[in-house]
C-alpha positions as CSV (number, residue, x, y, z in Angstrom):
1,X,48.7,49.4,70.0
2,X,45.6,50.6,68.3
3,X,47.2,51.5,65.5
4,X,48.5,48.2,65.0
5,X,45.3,46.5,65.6
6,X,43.7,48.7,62.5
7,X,46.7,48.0,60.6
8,X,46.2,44.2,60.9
9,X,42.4,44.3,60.5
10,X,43.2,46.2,57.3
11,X,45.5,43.5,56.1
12,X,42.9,40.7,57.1
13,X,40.4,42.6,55.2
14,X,41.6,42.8,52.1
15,X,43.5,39.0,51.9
16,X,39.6,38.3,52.4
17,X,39.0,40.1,49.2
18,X,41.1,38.3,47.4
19,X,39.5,35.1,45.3
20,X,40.3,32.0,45.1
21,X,41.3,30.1,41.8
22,X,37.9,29.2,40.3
23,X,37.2,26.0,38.4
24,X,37.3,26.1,34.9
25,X,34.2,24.3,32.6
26,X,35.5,20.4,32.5
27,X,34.6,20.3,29.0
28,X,34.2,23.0,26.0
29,X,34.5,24.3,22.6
30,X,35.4,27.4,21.3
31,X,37.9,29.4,18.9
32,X,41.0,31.6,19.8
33,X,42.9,33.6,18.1
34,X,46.6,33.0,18.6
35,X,49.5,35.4,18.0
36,X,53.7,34.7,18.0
37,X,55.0,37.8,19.3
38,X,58.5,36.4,18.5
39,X,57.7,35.4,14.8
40,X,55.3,37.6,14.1
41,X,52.6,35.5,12.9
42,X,48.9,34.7,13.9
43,X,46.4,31.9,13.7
44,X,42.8,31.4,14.2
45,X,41.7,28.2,15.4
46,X,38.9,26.0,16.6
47,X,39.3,24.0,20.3
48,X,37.5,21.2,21.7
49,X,38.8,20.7,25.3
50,X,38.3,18.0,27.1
51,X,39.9,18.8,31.3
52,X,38.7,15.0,32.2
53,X,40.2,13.1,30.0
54,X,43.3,15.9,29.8
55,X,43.0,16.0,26.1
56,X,42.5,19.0,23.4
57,X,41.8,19.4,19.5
58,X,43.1,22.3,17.8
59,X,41.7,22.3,14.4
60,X,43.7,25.4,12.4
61,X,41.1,27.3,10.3
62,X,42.0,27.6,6.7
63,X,42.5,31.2,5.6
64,X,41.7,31.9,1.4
65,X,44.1,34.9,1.9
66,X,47.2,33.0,2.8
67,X,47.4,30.7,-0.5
68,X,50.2,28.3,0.0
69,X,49.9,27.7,3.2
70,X,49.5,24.7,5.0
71,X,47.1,23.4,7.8
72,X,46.8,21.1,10.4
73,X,44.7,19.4,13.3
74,X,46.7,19.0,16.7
75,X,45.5,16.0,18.7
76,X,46.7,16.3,21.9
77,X,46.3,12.7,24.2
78,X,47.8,13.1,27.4
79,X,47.4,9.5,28.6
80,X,49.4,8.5,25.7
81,X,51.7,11.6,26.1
82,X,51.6,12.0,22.3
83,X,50.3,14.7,20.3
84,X,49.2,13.4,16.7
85,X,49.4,16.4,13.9
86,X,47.3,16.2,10.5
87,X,47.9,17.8,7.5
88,X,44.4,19.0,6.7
89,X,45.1,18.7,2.9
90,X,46.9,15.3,2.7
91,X,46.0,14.0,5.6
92,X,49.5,12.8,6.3
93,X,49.7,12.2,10.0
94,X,53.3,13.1,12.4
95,X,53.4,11.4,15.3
96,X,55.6,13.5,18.4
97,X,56.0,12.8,21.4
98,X,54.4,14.9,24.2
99,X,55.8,15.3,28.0
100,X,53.8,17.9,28.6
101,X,49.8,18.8,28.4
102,X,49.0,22.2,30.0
103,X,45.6,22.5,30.8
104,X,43.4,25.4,30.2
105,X,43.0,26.4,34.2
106,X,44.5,28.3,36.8
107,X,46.7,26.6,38.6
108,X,46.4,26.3,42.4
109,X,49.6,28.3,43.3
110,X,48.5,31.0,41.0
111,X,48.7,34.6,41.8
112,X,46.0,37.4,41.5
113,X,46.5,39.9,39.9
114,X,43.3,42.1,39.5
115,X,39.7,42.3,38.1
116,X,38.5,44.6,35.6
117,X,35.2,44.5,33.5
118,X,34.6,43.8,29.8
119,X,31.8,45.6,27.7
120,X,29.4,48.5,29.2
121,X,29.7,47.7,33.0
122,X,27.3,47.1,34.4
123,X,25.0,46.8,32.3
124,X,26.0,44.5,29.4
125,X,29.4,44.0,31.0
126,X,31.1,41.1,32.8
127,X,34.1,40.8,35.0
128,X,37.2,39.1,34.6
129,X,40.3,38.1,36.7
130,X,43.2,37.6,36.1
131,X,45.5,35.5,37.3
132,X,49.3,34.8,36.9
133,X,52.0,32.1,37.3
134,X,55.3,34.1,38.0
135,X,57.6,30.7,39.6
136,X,61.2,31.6,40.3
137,X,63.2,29.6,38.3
138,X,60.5,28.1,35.7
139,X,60.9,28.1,32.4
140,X,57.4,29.3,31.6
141,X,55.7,32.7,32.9
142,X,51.9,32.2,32.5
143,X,49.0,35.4,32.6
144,X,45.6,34.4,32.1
145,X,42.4,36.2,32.7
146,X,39.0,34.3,33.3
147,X,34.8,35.0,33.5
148,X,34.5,35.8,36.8
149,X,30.9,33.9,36.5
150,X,31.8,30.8,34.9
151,X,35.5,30.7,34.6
152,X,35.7,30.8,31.0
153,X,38.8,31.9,29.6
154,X,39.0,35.0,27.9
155,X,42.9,35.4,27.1
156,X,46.4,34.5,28.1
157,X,50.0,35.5,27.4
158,X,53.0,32.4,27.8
159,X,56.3,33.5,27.5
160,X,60.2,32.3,28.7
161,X,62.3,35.2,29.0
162,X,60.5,38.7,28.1
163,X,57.1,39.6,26.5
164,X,58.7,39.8,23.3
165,X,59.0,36.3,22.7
166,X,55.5,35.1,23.8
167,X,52.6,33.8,22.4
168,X,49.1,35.4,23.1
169,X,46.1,33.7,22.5
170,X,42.6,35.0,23.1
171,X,39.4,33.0,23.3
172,X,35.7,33.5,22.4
173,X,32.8,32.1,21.5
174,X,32.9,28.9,23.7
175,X,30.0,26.9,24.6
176,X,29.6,24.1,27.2
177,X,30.6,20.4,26.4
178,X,31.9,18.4,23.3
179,X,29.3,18.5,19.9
180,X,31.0,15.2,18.8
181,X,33.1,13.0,21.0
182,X,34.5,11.3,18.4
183,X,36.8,13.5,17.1
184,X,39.3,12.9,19.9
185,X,39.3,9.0,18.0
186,X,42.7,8.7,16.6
187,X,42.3,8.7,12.7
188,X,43.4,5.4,10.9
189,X,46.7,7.3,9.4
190,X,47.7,8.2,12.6
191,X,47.4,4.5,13.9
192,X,49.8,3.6,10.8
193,X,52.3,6.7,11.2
194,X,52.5,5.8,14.9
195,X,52.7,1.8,14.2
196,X,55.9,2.9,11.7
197,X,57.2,4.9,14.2
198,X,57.5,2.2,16.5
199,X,58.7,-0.3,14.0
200,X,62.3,1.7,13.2
């Protein structure tokens, strides 16, 4: 009987410990570093995130080494479930349609699945969580880790079947708000690519 009772004060004790899904910043900019575990490629990129408003600009940032290439600025405008995508060069806009905006948060029904600390702990060191979103049957597996201060996030991995065809993307050097509203103003070519679109 005692036994029992420890056994469930145990339990109690550490479901206490565990935290609770914190709130992410409603608005911020940063960069990330993405990389396609399936293709085998990587991009750097610079992110204005707007949770409010549920939409994100992902401007690619153009690499001297990779001549050839081509880069672009994502729009992403969840009210209009559209994402707009701009050739920085040409400025040539595609219009596609977007079901689908995943916010940079944890969601509510997300697993924890541990803390550990970044840097020279404790001194000059900070500690993250991270936190998972394993649903039976989804399409998408979800790992991210997040300041356990401010719930900025640090990294996460997105994958479908196995680890080997996922995307990682880590972020850094974010600051608080949005420098320049204006950029989530859909550009004049964009108006006209999506007023074609509509037209055929």
């Amino acid at each position: 009987m005692i036994r029992g009772l420890v056994v469930l004060a145990l339990v109690a004790l550490a479901a206490a410990q565990i935290p609770l899904p914190c709130q992410t910043p409603p608005a911020w900019e940063g960069r990330a570093h993405a990389y396609d575990h399936g293709e085998g490629q990587e991009n750097r990129f610079k992110i204005s995130y707007d949770a409010v408003n549920r939409r994100r600009r992902i401007l690619e940032e153009i690499d001297a080494f990779t001549p050839g290439r081509e880069f672009f600025e994502y729009l992403e405008i969840e009210e209009e479930h559209r994402v707009y995508i701009i050739n920085q060069a040409t400025r040539h806009c595609d219009v596609r349609e977007d079901q689908f905006f995943r916010p940079y948060e944890i969601p509510s029904n997300a697993t924890f699945e541990g803390a550990y600390n970044i840097g020279l702990s404790p001194v000059a060191g900070f500690e993250v969580h991270e936190w998972s979103d394993r649903l039976p049957g989804a399409s998408l597996t979800w790992i991210g880790s997040f300041s356990s201060h401010d719930c900025v996030p640090i990294s996460e991995v997105i994958f479908k079947t196995n680890i080997t065809n996922s995307i990682t993307n880590h972020f850094y050097d974010i600051t608080a708000g949005i420098s320049d509203p204006n950029i989530f103003i859909i550009p004049p070519e964009c108006r006209a690519a999506l007023k074609e679109k509509e037209m055929k």
